[in-house]
Backbone bond lengths (Angstrom), bond angles and torsions (degrees), N, CA, C in turn:
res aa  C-N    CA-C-N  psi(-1)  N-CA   C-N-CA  omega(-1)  CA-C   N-CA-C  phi
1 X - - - 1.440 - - 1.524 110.77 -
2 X 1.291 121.14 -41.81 1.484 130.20 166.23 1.627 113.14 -31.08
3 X 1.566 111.77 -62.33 1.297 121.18 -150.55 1.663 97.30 -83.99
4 X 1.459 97.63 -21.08 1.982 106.61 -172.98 1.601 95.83 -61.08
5 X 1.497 106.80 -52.75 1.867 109.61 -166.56 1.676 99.89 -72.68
6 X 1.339 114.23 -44.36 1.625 100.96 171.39 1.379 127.49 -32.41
7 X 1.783 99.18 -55.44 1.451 122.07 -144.05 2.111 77.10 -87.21
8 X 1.381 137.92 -47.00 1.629 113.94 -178.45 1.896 104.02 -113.38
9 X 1.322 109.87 45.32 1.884 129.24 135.77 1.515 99.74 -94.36
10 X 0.939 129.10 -43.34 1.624 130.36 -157.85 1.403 97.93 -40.24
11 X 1.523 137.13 -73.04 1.355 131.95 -138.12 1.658 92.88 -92.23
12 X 1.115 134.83 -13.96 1.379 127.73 165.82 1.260 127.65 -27.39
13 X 1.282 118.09 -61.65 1.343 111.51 153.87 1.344 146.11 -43.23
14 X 1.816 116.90 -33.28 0.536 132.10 -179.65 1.732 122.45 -79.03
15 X 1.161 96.91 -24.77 1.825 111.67 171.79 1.027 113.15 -105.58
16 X 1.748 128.99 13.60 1.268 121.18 172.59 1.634 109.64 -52.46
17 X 1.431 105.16 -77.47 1.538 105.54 173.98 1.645 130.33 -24.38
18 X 1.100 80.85 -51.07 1.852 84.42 -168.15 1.654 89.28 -71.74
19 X 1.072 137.90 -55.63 1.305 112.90 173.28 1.387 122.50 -32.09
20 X 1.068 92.66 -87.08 1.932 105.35 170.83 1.533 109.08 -12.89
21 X 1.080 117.86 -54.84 1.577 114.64 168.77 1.136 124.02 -59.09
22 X 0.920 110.98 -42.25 1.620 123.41 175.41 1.356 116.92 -38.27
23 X 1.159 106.91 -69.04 2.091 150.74 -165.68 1.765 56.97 -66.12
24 X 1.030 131.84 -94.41 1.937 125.57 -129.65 1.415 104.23 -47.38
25 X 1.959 114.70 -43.79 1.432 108.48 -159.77 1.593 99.58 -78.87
26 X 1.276 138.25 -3.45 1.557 139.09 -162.67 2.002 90.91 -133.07
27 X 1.211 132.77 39.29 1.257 131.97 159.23 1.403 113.13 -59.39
28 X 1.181 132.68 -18.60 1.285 125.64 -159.21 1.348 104.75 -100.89
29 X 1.175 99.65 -39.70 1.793 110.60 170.12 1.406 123.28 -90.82
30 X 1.609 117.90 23.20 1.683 115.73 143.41 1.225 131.23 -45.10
31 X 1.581 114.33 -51.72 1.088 105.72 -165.91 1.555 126.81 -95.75
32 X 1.132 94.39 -3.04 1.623 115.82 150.70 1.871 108.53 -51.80
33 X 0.972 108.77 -76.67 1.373 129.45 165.09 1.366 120.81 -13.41
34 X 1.515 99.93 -73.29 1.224 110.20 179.05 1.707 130.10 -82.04
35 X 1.305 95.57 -3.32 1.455 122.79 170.45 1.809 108.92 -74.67
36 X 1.621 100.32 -52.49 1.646 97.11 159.79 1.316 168.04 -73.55
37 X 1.961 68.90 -21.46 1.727 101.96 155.04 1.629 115.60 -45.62
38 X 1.417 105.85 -57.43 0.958 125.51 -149.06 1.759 97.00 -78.72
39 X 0.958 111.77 -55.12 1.685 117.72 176.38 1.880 97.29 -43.79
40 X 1.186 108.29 -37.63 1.496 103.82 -165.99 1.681 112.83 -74.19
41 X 1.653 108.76 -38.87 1.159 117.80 164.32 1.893 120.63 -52.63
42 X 1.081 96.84 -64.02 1.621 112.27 162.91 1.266 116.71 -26.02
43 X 1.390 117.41 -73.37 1.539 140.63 170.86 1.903 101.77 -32.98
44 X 1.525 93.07 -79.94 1.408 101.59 165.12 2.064 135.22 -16.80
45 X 1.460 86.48 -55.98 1.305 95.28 -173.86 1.583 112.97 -94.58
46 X 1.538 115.26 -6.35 1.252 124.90 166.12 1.468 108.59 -71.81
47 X 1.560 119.41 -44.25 1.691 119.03 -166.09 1.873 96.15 -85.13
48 X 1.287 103.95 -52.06 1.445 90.81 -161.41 1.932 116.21 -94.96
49 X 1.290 113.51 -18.32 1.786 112.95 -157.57 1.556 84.88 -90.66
50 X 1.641 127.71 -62.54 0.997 139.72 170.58 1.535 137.37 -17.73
51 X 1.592 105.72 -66.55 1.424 106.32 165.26 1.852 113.46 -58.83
52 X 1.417 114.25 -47.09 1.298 101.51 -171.16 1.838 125.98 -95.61
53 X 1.590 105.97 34.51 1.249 134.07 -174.80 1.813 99.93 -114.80
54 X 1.463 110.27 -50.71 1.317 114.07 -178.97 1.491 118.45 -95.07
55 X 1.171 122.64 34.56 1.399 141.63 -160.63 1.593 88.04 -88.20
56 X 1.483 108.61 174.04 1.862 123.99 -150.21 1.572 82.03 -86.88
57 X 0.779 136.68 -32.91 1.972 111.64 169.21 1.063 121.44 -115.95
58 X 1.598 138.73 9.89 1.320 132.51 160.56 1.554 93.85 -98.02
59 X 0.984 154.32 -27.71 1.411 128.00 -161.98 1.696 115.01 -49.19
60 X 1.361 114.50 -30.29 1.664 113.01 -173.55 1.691 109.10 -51.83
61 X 1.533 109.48 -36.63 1.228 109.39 -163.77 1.393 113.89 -100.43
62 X 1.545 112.53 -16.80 1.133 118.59 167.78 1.807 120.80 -95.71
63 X 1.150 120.04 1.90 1.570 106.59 144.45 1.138 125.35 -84.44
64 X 1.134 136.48 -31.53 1.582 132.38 170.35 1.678 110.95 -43.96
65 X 1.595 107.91 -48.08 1.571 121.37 -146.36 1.847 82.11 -70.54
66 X 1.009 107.08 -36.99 1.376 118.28 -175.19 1.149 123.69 -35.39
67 X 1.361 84.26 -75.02 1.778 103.83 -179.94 1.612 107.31 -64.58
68 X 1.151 118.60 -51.98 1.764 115.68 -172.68 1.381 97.50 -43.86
69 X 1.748 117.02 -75.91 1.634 110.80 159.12 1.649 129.01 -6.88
70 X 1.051 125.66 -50.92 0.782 126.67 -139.68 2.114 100.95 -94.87
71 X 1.568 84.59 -40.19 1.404 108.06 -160.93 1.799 80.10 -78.35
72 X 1.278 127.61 -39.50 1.252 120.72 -150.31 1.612 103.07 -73.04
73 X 1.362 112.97 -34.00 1.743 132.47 179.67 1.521 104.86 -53.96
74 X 1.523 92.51 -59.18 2.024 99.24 178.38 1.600 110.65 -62.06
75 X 1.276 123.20 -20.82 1.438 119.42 172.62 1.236 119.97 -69.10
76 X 1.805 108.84 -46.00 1.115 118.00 -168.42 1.770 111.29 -89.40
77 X 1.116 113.27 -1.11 1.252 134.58 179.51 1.947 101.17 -84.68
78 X 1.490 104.67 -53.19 1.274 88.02 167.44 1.473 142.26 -112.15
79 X 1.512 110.74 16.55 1.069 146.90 152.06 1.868 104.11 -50.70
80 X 1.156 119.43 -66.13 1.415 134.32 174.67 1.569 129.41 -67.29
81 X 1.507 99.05 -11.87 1.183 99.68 179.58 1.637 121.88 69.30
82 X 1.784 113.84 27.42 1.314 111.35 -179.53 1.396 107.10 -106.31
C-alpha cells in the first residue's frame, strides 16, 4: 500500500503548475463548480448515508448527532462570518 500511494503521489508535483493554470484561465467558473460539487455531495448523502443512518434502530442516535451538527455548522458559519 506504501509503494501504491508513492507510485500515484509521484506526478503531483509534476502537474501542480499546469493545474494552477488551469484553475486561473476558468476562475470565473469555480463557483459554478463548486456549487455542483456540492449539490452532488448533498444528493449523494441524501440517497445513500441517510437512509442507512436513520434506519429502525439507529435513528435514536442519529437524530441528535444531527442536530448538534447541524446547529454547530450554523454557529460556525456565523461565528466566521461565511
Amino acid at each position: 500500500m506504501f509503494w501504491a500511494a508513492v507510485v500515484t503521489s509521484a506526478p503531483q508535483p509534476i502537474t501542480a503548475p499546469l493545474a494552477y493554470l488551469a484553475v486561473e484561465e476558468v476562475s470565473a467558473l469555480l463557483s459554478f463548480s463548486f456549487a455542483f460539487a456540492a449539490g452532488a455531495m448533498l444528493s449523494l448523502v441524501a440517497a445513500k448515508l441517510v437512509p442507512d443512518a436513520f434506519g429502525r434502530t439507529t435513528w435514536r442516535s442519529a437524530a441528535p448527532g444531527t442536530v448538534i451538527a447541524a446547529a454547530l455548522m450554523l454557529a460556525l458559519s456565523a461565528l466566521l462570518g461565511v
